[in-house]
Structure formats: C-alpha cells, structure tokens
N, C-alpha and C positions, 0 to 999 in steps of 0.2 A: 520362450521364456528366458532361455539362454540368453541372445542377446539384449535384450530389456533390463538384465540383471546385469550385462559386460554396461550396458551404457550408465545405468544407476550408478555403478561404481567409478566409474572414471570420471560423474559429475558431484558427486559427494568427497572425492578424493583430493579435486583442487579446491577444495575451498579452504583447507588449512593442512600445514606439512606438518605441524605440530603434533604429535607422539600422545604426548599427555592430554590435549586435548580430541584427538583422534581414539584415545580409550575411554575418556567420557563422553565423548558423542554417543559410541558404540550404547552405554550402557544408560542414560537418558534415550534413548532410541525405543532400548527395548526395554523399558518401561513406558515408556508414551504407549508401541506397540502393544504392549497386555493391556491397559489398560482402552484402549481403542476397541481391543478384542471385546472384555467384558461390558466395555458398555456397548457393543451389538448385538451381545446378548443379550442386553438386558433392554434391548428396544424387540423383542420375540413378540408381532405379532401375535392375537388370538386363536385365531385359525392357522399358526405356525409359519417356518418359514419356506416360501414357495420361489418357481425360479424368479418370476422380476421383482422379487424382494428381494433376491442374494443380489442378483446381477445392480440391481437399483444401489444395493448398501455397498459394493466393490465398486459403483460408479462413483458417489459419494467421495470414499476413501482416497480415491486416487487423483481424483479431482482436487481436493483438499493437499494434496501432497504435492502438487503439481505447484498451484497458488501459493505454497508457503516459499517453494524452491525459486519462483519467479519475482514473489512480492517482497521477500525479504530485504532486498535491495534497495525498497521503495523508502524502507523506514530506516533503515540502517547506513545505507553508503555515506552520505554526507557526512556523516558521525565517526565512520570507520575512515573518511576522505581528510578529512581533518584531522587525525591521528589521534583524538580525544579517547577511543577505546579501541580495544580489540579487538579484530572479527570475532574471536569465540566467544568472547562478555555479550559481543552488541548481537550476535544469536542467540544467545541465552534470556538475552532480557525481551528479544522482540519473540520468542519462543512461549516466557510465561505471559508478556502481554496479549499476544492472539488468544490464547486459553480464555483470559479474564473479559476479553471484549466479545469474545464469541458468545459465551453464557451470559454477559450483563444486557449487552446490548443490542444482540443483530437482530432481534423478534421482526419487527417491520420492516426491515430491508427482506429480510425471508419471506416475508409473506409477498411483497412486492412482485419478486423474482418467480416465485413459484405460481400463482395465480395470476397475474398480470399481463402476461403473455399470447394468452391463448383463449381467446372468445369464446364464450357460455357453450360450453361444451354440453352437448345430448350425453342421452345413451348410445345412440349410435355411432359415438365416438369411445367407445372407452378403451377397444383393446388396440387404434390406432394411436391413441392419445397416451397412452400407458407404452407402446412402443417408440414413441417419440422420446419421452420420458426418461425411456432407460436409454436409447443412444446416444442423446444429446453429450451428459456428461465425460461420455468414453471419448467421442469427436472433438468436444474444449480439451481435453487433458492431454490427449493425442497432441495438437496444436502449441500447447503451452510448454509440453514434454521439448519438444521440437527447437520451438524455440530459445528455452533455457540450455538447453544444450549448445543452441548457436550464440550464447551470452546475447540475447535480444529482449528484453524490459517490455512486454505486451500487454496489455487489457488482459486481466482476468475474465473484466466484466463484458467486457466487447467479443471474448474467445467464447461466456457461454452462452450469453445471448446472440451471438449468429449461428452459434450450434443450434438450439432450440428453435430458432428462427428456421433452419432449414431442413433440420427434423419434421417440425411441424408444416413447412412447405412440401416435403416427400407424400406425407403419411395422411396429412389432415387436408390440405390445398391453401389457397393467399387465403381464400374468405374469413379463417378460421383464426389469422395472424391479429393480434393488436396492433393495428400500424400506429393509433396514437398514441399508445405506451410508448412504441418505440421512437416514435416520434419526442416523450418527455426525454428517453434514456438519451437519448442523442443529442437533445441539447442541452442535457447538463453535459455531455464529453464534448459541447464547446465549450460553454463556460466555465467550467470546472477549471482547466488547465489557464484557460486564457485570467482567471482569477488570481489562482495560484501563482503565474509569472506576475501580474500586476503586486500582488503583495509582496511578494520578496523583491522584486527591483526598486520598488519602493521602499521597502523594509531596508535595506542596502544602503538605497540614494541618501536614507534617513542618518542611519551609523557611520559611514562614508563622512558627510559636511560634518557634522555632529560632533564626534569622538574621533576618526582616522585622521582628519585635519582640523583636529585641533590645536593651538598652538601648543601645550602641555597636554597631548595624548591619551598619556597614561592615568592623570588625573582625569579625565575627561570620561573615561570608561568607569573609572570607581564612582564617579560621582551619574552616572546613566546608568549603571549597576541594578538600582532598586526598582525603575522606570522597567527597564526590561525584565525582571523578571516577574514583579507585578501583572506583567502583560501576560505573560507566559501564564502565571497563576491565574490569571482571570478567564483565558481559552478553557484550561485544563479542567476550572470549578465549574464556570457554566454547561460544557457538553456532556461531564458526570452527573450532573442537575437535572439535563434532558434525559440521561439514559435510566438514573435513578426511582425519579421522582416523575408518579402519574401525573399525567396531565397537567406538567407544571406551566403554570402562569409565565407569559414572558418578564414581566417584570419582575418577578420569584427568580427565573434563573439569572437576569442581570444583577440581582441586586446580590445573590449568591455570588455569583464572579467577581462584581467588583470587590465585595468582601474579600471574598480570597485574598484578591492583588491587591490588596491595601495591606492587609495583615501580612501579605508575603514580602513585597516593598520594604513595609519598616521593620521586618526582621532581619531583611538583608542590610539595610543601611544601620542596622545597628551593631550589625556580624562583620559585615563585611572587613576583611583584613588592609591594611592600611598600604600604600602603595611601595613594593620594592626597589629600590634604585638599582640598576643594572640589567634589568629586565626588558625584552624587548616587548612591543605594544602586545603582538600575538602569543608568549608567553603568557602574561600576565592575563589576558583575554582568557587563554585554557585553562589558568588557574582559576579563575573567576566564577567563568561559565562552563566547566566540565560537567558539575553537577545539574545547572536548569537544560543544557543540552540534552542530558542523557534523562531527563525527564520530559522534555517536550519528544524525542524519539522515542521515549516508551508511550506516549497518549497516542500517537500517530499511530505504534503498533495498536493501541487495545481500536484506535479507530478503524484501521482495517480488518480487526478482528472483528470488528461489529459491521464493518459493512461486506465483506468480501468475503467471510464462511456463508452468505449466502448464495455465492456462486457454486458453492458444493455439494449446501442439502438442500435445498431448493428441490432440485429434480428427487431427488427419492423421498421427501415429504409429500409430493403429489403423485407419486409411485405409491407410498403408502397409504396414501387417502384415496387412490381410485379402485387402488387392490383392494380393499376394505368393502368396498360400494359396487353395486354395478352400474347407477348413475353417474356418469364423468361431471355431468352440470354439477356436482354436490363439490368440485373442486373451489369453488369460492371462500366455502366456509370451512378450508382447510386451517387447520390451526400445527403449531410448533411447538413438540415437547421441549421439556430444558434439557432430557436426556442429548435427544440428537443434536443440540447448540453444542452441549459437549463433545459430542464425536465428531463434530467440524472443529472446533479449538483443538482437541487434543492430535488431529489429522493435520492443522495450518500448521501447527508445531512441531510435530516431525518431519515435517517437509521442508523447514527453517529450519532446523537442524540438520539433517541430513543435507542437503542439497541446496542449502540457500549461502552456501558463500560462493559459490562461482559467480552468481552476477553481480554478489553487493561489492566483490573485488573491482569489477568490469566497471559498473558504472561510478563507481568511485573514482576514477580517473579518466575514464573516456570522455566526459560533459567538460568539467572544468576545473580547477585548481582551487582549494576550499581552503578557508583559513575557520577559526572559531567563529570569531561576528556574520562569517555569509553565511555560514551552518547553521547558524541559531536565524538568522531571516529566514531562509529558506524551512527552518521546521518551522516556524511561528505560520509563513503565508501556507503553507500545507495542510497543519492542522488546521487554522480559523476554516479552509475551503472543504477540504471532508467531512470535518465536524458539523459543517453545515449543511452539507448536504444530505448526512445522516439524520438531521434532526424531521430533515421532509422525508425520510424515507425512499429515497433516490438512491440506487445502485450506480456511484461515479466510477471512473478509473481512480483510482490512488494511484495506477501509474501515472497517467497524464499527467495529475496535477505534482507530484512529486518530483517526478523529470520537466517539468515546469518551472516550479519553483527555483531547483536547480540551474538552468539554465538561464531562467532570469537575473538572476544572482550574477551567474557570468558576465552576462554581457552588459547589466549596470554597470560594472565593477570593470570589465573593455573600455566604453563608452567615459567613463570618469578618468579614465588612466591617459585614454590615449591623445597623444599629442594635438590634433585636430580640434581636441575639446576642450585641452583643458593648453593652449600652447603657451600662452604669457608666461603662467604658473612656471611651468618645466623647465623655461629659457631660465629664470630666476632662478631656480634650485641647483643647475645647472651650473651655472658663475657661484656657486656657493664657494666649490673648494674642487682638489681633485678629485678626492675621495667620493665627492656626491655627485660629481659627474660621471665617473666609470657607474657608478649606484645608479640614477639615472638613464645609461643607457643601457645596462642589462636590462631595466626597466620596460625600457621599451621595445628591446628586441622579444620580450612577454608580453608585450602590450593586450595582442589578441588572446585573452584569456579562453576564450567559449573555444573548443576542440570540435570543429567545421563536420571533419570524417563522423563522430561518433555521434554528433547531433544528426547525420542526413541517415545513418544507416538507425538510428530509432524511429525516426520519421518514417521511414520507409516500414520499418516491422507496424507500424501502430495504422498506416494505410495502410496493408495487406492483411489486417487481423481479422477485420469485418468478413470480405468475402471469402478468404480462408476456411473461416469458422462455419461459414453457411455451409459451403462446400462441403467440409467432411460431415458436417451434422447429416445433409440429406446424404451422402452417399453410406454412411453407419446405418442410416434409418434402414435406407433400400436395402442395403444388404440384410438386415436385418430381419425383417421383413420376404425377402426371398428365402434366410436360413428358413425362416419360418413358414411358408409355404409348401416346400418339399420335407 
C-alpha cells in the first residue's frame, strides 16, 4: 500500500507546481472523495454488503480513477496545447463534464459493456462468472495505472475489455466469449480513429485554403466566425438530443441541431467584435475562438463521461445482479441505477483531478504543435466521431479517435506547409523581402510538424493494450480463483 500511495503521489504531483492550485485540488478531492463514499453507501444492497460486493465496488472505484488520470488528456491537451486555458481550469471543467455525462448519458454503453460480453450464462456459471467479474477490473486498472505513469495515452476500453476477455477465458473457457461483440468493438476501434483523422485533416485542409491563405486573413476568420461555430453548435445540440430525448426521431434530432447552429451563427455574426489591427492571425483566432473551443472540449468531456464510466461500472453492476440471483443467465436483464452512473462520474472526476495532468502535459506536446483553428478541427472531428458512436451504443476508444484527430491535424498542416507541395507558392514568398525569407525558412526548418518519436511510442502502447489486458485479466482471475481454493 506503501508504494501504490509513493507512486499516486509522484503522478498527481507533476501535473501542476502551482501552490494554490495544489490546495484546491487537495480540497475538491476530498469532497469528490465523501461524496463517492456516501453514495456506496447508499448503493447497500438488501441482503447487505458481502465480500464480492466490496471487492466489485473498490474495483469499480479504482478503475474509474485510473480512466479519469489516463483520459483526461484525451479532452483537454489540445486546449491546454494551444495555450487557450490552463491545465487546472481545463481539469476542472473536464472534472464537472465526466460528472454530467456519466449521469445523463452512459445508460446503453453500460449495458452494452456489462452483458455483451459473455454468452447466456447458466447457473452453473455464476460463481465463475461472478469471479471473472470481480478480477477483470483490478487487471484494466493495473494496466492503465501502469501505463499513465509511463505517460502512455491507452484504450480504457480496449484495457477492460481484454481484461474481461481473459477473465472470462481463465474461469468460463472461449465457448463462453462473444467473439461477435468483439468482433463490433473492434471494428468501431478501426473506424473510430481512422474517422476522427479523416475529419480533422479535412476540417484543417478546409480553414488552411479558406481563412490561413487568404489574402486579408484576418478578415477571413471574422467573416468564417459564424460558420464554425454554428457547426460546433449543431454537433453539441444534436447528441444532447440523443442523450436527452427518448427515442428521438432522427429528423427531431437534425432539425434540433440545425436549430441550434443557426441561432448560434447569427448570434455570433452579430456579436462578433470587429477586426483589430496589429494582431497576428493566431491572436485574433484565440480571441475569437477561446470560448467555442473550451465548449467543444467540454461536450468531448461530458461524451466520454457517457461512454467510458462504463469501463468502470459495468463489471460491478453484473457483480451486483449475479450476487442478487443464483441464475447467472438473468444477467441480460440487468439494468443500471442512476445512483451507480454517479459513482462512476464522481470516480472519472477525481481521477482527472488528481492524476490527469501528467499525460494531458505529455501529449500536449509530444503529437504536434497546436495553434487555435487545428484545436478547434480536431475537437469538431472528435466529437462528430464519439458522439456517434455513442448514439449506437458502441464502447469506442476516445483515445484512438482523439490522438487521431490530433495527428491528423498535424500532418495536414506538414503536408500543406511543406515545400514538395506547396513549392511555386514558397519560391514566391520567398523573393518577397528579407524579412519573409529568413520567415520562410524558419519555416521550413518546422516543416515536419507531426513529432515521429511520440506518434511510434502511442502506436506501440495502443498494440500492446489488447494482449496486455487479456494477460493480466486471466492471470487476476487464476489467481484469484487459487486464493479461493485453498
């Protein structure tokens, strides 16, 4: 316990030097903390609490704490990359959005993750299936733990689903696995990311011809102003639509979002402050867009609050509905209090408090060099990709597609810049003047904006998470199962 608390502290401790914010951390902590308390108390089964209740609800917790410290990165770095807020504002606000997204919206990804796994369970699985249960999430958090400590950006969802996966391989055998679940989860974690890049390099290629080379820039951005953030408003009102509103219509939810982004549009283009002279393009861009950024990064949070608390209670909502039964098969018709949606938000949120700036630092600079317009592509291609995938009920990565989006963004913004592609241009700019020639070739000596090193060592954590995960899941289970024996 000793060292588990020396390592807590020295990953909590980089994440800001800051004093003052170092004593509200301390003190939003440890009210998240009571307040996580009381309401596991107040999830007191009937027949009281017995051991794989406790051990089920400390898996829960920990898992939850694990996901806030590793995913907070997912929502925030670009934001914190782009110097637009502060790490302690952009934990704070991705802190109260998991809260909000956990309780509104994760019902169906919960259910997804918790029964979808594991084939119509007999009776004579339940106290197998009930120990799979409780190991799984101790073997993801292990893993996740692991990894955030080596600033590694990993699948939540890929960390608990091969845990479960080889849980359920120790304890139950293959017969017992949903391979075509995992067969859907796996290929939304191709397309998911492979999305995510498409939109932001797109979204990029778009503001890049558009507004960056324009001939009057700066006008160009005020008057593309309303347009973006319209768009932004129309993501944001439709998947509040979906998470909202039963069984809404899709034409209900389009016509709710175009709404929005119409009304949000022409309040900008009637707000909008009129253009300063002296200002450079990316000044004027943060003044503009500081505010829909730090709103498109709070949907992205409440979106992973709605998809990814159910990497946490997932396993102790089927811990609690087998405990309850001695029928395992009755895990189908498991259902999801709103209490325990909150003890996953108020658990994603101290774990983003405490422990979530060491990677959103990391990958804020490892991927690639952010300005406001790539920030705001890259949250716009993120959320449209999660939000969607949450509306089917698909447990995605939001890391994949997040460090996607990012990286696309990069290497758009490589590919536009660099000489090879864009050379006519550059010779021209070039004979400008002197001034625009030394400009020019700083330029280029940054040409390769995407950071090679930190893109191969994510790729490597995100192949090694799968078998990893399986890995510790059956060897917790075994073990587990041995304690249990003797």
């Amino acid at each position: 316990m000793l060292r588990i608390g020396y390592i807590l502290a020295i990953m909590s401790s980089s994440g800001t030097q800051n004093s003052g914010f170092g004593a509200a951390r301390l003190g939003v902590s440890a009210l998240f903390g009571a307040l996580i308390l009381l309401i596991g108390m107040s999830l007191t089964p009937g027949g009281g609490w017995t051991a794989p209740l406790v051990l089920g609800l400390c898996g829960a917790v920990l898992m939850a704490l694990m996901i806030g410290a590793n995913d907070a990165a997912n929502m925030m770095a670009s934001s914190v990359g782009a110097r637009l807020i502060s790490l302690p504002a952009a934990l704070l606000i991705a802190a109260v959005c998991e809260i909000a997204g956990a309780m509104i919206g994760a019902r169906a990804v919960v259910e997804t993750v918790g029964t979808g796994l594991i084939v119509d369970p007999t009776p004579a699985h339940h106290d197998p299936l009930l120990l799979a249960m409780i190991a799984a999430p101790f073997a993801a958090a292990l893993w996740i733990g692991l990894a955030t400590f080596l600033r590694l950006p990993v699948s939540t969802t890929h960390s608990l689903v091969g845990a479960i996966t080889g849980a359920g391989l120790a304890m139950l055998g293959a017969d017992m696995i949903a391979w075509d679940m995992l067969g859907r989860i796996g290929l939304a974690w191709l397309w998911s990311p492979a999305l995510g890049f498409a939109f932001a390099a797109g979204g990029f290629a778009a503001i890049q011809f558009t507004i960056v080379e324009a001939q009057d820039n700066r006008h160009a951005l005020r008057r593309a102003l309303p347009i973006l953030t319209g768009l932004l408003s129309t993501v944001i009102a439709s998947y509040i639509t979906l998470k909202l509103v039963t069984d809404a219509a899709p034409l209900q939810v389009i016509g709710i979002g175009l709404g929005a982004g119409a009304c949000v549009g022409l309040i900008t283009l009637l707000l909008a402050k009129p253009v300063e002279q002296g200002l450079s393009l990316n000044a004027m861009a943060g003044s503009y867009l500081r505010l829909p950024i730090l709103i498109a990064a709070a949907s992205f949070a409440f979106a992973h609050g709605a998809n990814d608390v159910a990497n946490a209670i997932a396993p102790f909502a089927a811990i609690k509905h087998i405990a309850a039964s001695d029928d395992a098969g009755l895990l189908a018709s498991m259902t999801v209090p709103r209490l325990l949606l909150a003890l996953g938000g108020f658990s994603l949120a101290l774990g983003v408090i405490l422990l979530g700036g060491r990677l959103t630092r990391s990958v804020a600079r490892d991927i690639t060099r952010l300005t406001p317009l790539s920030t705001l592509a890259a949250l716009m291609a993120v959320g449209m990709t999660v939000l969607f995938a949450s509306t089917l009920g698909l447990p995605v990565s939001s890391t994949h597609t997040a460090l996607a989006a990012i990286f696309g963004v990069g290497l758009a913004r490589e590919m536009l810049t660099d000489p090879k592609w864009r050379r006519d241009r550059r010779v021209v700019r070039l004979n400008q003047s002197p001034r625009a020639a030394i400009r020019t070739a700083r330029h280029a000596r940054h040409r390769k904006l995407v950071r090679r090193r930190g893109i191969a060592k994510i790729i490597i954590a995100w192949l090694i998470t799968l078998p990893a995960a399986v890995g510790m899941g059956w060897l917790m289970a075994t073990i587990a199962n041995m304690a249990i024996s003797f």
